[in-house]
PDB file with one MODEL, atoms N, CA, C and O in Angstrom:
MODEL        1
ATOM      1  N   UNK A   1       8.581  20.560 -24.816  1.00  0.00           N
ATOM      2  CA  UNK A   1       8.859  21.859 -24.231  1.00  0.00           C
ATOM      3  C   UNK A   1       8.734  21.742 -22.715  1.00  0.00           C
ATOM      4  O   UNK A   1       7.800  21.196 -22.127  1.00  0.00           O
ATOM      5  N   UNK A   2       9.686  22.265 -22.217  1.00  0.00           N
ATOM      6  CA  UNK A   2       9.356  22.547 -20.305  1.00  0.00           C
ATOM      7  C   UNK A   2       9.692  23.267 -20.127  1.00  0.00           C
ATOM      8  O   UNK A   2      10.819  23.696 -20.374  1.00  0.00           O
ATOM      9  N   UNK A   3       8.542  23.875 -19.429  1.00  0.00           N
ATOM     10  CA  UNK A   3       8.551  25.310 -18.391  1.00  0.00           C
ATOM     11  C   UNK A   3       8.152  25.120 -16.962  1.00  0.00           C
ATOM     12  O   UNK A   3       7.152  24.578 -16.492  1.00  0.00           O
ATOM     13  N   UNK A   4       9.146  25.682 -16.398  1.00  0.00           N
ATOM     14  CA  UNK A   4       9.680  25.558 -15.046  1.00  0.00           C
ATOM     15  C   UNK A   4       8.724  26.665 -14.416  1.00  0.00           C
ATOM     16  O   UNK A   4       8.420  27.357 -15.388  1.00  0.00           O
ATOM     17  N   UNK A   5       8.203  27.101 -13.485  1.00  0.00           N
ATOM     18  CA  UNK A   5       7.821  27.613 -12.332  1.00  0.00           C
ATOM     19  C   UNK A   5       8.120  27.820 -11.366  1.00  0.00           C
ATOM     20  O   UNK A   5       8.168  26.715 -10.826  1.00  0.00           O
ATOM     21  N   UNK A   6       8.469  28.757 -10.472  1.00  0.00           N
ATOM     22  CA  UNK A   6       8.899  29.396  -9.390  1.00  0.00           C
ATOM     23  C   UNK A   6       7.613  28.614  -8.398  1.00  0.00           C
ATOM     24  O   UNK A   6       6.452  28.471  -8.782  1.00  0.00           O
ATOM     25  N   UNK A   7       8.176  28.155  -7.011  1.00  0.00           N
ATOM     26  CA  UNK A   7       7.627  27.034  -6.155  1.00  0.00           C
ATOM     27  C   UNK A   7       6.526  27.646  -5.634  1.00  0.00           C
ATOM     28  O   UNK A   7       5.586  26.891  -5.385  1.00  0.00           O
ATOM     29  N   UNK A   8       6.334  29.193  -5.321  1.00  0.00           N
ATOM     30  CA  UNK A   8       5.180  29.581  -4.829  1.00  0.00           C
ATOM     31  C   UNK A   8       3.947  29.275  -6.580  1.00  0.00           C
ATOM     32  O   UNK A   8       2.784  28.932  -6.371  1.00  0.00           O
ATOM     33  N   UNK A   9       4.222  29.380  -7.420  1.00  0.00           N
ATOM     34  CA  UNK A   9       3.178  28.724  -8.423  1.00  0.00           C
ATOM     35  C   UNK A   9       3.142  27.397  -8.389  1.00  0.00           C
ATOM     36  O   UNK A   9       2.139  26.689  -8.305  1.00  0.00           O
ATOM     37  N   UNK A  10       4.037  27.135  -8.443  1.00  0.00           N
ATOM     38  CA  UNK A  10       3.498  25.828  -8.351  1.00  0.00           C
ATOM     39  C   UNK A  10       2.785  25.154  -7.236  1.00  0.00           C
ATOM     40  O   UNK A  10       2.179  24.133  -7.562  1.00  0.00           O
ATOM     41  N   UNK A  11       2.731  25.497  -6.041  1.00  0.00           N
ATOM     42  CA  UNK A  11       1.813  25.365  -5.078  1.00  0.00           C
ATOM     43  C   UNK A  11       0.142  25.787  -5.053  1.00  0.00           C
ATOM     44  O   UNK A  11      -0.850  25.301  -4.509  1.00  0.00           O
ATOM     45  N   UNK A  12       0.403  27.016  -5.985  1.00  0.00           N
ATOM     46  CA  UNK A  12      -0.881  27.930  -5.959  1.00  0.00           C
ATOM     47  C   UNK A  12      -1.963  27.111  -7.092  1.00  0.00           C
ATOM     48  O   UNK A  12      -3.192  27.182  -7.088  1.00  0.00           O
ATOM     49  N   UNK A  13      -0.914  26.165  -8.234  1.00  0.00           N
ATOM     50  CA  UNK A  13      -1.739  25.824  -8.848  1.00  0.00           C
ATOM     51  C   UNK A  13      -2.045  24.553  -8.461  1.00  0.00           C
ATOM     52  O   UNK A  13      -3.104  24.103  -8.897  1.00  0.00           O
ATOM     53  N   UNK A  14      -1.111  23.580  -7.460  1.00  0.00           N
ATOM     54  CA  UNK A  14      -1.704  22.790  -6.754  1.00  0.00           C
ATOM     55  C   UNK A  14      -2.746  22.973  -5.616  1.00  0.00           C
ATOM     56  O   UNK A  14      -3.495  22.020  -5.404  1.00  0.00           O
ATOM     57  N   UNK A  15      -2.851  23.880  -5.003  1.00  0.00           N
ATOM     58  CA  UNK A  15      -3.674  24.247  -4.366  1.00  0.00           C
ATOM     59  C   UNK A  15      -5.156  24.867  -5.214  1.00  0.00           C
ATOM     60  O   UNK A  15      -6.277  24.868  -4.705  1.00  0.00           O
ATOM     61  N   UNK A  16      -4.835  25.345  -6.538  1.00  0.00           N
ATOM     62  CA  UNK A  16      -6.169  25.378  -7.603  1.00  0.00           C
ATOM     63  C   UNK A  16      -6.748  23.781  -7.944  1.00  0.00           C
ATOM     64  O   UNK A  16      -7.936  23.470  -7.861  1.00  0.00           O
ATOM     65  N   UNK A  17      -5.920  23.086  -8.245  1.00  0.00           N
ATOM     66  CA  UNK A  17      -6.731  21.830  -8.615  1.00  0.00           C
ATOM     67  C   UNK A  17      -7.383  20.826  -7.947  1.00  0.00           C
ATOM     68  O   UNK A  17      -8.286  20.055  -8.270  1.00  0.00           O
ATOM     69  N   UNK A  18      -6.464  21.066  -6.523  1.00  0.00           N
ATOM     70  CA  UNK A  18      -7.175  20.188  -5.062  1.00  0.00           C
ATOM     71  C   UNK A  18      -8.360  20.523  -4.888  1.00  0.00           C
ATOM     72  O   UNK A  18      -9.125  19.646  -4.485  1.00  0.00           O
ATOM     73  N   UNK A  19      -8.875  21.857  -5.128  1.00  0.00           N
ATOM     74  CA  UNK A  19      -9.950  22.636  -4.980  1.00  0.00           C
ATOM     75  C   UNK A  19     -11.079  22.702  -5.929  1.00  0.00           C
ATOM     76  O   UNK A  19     -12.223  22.922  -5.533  1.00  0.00           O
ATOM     77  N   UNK A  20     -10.765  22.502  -7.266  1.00  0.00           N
ATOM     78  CA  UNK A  20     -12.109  22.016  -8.245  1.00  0.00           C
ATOM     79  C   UNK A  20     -11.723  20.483  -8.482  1.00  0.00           C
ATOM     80  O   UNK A  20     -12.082  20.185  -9.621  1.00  0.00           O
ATOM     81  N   UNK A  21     -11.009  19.187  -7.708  1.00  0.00           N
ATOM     82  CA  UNK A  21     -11.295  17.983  -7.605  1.00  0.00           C
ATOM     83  C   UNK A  21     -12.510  18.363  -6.495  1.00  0.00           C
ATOM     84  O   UNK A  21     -13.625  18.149  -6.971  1.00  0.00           O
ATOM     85  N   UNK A  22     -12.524  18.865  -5.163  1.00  0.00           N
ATOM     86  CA  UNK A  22     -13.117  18.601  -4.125  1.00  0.00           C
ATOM     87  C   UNK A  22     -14.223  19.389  -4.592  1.00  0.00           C
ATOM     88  O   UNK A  22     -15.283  18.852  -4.268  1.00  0.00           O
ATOM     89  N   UNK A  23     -14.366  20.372  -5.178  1.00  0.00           N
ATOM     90  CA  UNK A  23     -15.669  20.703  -5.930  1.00  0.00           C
ATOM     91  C   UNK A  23     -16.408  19.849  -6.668  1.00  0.00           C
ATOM     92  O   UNK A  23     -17.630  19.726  -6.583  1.00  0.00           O
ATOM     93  N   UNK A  24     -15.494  19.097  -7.587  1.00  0.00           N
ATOM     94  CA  UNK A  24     -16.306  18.371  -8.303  1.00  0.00           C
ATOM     95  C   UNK A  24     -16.939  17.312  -8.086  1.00  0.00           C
ATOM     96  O   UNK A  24     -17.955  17.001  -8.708  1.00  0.00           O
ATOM     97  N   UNK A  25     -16.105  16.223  -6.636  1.00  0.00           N
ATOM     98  CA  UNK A  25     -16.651  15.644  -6.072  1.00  0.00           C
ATOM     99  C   UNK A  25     -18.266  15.562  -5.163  1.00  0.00           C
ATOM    100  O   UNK A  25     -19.214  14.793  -5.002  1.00  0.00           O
ATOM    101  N   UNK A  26     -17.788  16.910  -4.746  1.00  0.00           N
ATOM    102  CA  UNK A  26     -18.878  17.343  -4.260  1.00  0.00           C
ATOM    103  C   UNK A  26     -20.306  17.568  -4.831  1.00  0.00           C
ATOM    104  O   UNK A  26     -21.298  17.570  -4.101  1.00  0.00           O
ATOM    105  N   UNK A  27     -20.360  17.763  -6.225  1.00  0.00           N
ATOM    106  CA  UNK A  27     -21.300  18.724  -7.245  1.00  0.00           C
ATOM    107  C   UNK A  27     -21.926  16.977  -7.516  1.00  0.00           C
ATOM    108  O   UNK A  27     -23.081  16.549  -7.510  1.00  0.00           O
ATOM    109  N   UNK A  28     -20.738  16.347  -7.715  1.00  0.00           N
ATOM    110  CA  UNK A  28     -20.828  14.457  -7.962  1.00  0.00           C
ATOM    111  C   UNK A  28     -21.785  13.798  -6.787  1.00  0.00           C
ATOM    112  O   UNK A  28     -22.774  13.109  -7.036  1.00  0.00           O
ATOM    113  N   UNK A  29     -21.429  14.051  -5.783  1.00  0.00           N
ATOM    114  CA  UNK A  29     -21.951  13.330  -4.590  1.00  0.00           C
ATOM    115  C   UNK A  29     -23.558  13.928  -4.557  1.00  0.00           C
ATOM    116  O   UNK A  29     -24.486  13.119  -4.552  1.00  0.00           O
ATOM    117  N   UNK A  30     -23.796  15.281  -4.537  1.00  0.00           N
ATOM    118  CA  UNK A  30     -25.004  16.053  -4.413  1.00  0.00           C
ATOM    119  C   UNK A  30     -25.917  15.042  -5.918  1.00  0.00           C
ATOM    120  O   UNK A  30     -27.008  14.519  -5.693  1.00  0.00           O
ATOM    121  N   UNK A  31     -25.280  14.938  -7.261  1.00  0.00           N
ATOM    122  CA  UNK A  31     -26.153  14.496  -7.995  1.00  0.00           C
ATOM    123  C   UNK A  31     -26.853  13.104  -7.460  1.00  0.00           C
ATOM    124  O   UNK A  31     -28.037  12.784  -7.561  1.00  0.00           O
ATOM    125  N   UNK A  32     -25.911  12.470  -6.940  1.00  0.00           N
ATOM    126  CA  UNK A  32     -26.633  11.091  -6.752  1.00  0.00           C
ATOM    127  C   UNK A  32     -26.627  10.808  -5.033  1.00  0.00           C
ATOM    128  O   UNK A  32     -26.143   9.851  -4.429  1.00  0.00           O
ATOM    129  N   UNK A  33     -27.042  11.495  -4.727  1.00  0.00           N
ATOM    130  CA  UNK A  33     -28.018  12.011  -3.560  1.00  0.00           C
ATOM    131  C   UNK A  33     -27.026  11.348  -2.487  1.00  0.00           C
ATOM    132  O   UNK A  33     -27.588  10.748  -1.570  1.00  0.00           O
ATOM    133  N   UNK A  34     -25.526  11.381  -2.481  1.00  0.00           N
ATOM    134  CA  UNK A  34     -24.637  10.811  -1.626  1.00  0.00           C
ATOM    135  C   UNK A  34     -24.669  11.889  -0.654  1.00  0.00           C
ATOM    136  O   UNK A  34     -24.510  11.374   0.453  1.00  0.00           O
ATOM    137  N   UNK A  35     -24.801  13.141  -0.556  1.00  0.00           N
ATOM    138  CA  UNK A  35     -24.445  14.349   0.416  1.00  0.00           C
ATOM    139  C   UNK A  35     -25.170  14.140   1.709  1.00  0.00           C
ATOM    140  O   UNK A  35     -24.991  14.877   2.679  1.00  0.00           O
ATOM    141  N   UNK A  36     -25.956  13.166   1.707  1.00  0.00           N
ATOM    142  CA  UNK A  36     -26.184  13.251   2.949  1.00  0.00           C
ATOM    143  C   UNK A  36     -25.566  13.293   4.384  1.00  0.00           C
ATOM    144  O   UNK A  36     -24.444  12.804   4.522  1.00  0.00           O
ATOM    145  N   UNK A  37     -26.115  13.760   5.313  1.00  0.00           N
ATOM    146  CA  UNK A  37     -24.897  13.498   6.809  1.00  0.00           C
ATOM    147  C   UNK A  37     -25.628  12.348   7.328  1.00  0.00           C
ATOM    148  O   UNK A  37     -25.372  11.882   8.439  1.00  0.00           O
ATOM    149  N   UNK A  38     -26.744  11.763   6.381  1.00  0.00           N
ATOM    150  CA  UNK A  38     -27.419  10.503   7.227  1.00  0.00           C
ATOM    151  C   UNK A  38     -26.786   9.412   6.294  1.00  0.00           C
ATOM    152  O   UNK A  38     -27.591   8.727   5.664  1.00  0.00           O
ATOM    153  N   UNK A  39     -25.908   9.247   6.181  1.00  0.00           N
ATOM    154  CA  UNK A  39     -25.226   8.349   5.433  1.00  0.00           C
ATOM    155  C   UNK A  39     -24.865   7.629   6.646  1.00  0.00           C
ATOM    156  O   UNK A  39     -24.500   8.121   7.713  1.00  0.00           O
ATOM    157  N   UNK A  40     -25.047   6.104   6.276  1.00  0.00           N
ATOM    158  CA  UNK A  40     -24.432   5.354   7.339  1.00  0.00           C
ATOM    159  C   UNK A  40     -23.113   4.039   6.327  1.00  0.00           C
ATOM    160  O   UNK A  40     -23.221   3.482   5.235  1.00  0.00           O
ATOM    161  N   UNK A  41     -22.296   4.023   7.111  1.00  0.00           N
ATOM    162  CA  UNK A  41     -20.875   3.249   6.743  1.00  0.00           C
ATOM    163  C   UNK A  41     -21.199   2.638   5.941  1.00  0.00           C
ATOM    164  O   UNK A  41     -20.698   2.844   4.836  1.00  0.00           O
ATOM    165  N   UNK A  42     -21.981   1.814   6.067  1.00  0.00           N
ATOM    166  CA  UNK A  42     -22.773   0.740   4.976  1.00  0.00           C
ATOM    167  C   UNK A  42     -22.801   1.241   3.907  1.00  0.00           C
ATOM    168  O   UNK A  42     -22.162   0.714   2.996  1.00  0.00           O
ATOM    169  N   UNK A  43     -23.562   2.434   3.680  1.00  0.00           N
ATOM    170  CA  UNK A  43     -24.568   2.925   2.523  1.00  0.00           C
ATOM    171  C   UNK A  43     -22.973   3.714   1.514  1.00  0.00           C
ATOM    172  O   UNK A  43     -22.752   3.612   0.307  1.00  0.00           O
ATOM    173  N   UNK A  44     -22.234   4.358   2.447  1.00  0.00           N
ATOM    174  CA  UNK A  44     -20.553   5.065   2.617  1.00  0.00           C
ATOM    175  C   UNK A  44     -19.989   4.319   1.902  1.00  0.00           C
ATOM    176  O   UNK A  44     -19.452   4.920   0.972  1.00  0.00           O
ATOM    177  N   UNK A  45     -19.802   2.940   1.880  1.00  0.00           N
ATOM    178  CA  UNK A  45     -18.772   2.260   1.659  1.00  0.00           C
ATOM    179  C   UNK A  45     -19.256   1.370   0.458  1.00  0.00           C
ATOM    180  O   UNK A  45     -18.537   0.490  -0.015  1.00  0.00           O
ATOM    181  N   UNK A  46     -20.807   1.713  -0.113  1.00  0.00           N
ATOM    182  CA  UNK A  46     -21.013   0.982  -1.518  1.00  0.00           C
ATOM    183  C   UNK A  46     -20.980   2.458  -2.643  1.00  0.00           C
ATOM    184  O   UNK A  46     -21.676   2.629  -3.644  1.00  0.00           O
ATOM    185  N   UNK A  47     -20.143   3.194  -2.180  1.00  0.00           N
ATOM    186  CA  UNK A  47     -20.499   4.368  -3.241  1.00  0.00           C
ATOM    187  C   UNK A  47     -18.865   4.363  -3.937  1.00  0.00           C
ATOM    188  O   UNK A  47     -17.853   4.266  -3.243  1.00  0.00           O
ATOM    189  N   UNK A  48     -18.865   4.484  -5.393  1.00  0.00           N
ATOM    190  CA  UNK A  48     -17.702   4.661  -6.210  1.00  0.00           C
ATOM    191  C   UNK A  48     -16.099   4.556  -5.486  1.00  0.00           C
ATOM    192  O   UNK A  48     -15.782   5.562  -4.850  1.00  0.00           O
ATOM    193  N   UNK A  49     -14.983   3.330  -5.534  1.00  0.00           N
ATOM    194  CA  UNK A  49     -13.590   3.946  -4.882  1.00  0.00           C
ATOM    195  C   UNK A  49     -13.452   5.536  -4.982  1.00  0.00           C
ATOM    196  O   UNK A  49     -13.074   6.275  -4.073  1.00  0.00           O
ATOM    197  N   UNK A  50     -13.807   5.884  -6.177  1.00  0.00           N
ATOM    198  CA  UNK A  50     -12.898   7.200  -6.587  1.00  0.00           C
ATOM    199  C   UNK A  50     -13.559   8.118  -5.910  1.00  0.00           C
ATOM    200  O   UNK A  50     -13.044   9.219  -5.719  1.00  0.00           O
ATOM    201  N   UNK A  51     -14.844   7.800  -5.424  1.00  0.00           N
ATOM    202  CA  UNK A  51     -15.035   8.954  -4.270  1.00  0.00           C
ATOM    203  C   UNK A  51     -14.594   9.333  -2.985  1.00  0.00           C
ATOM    204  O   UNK A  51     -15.036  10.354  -2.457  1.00  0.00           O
TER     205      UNK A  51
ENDMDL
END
């Protein structure tokens, strides 16, 4: 089955999912104590690609 969408939805729901990835990342990073702003490149650059 395909259903088509008018371009302002389809933006709106790309613009919904960009937004609970970067949430979830975020909620991700806070668990394992990545949120810091004292993160240094080093410490940055051994944490998950997919982050």
């Amino acid at each position: 089955m395909l259903v088509q969408l008018p371009e302002e939805q389809t933006q709106e729901i790309q613009q919904m999912i960009a937004t609970l990835i970067k949430s979830e990342i975020h909620h991700f990073k806070e668990d394992i104590g990545a949120d810091s702003t004292f993160l240094n490149k080093k410490t940055d650059l051994q944490l998950p690609r997919y982050l």
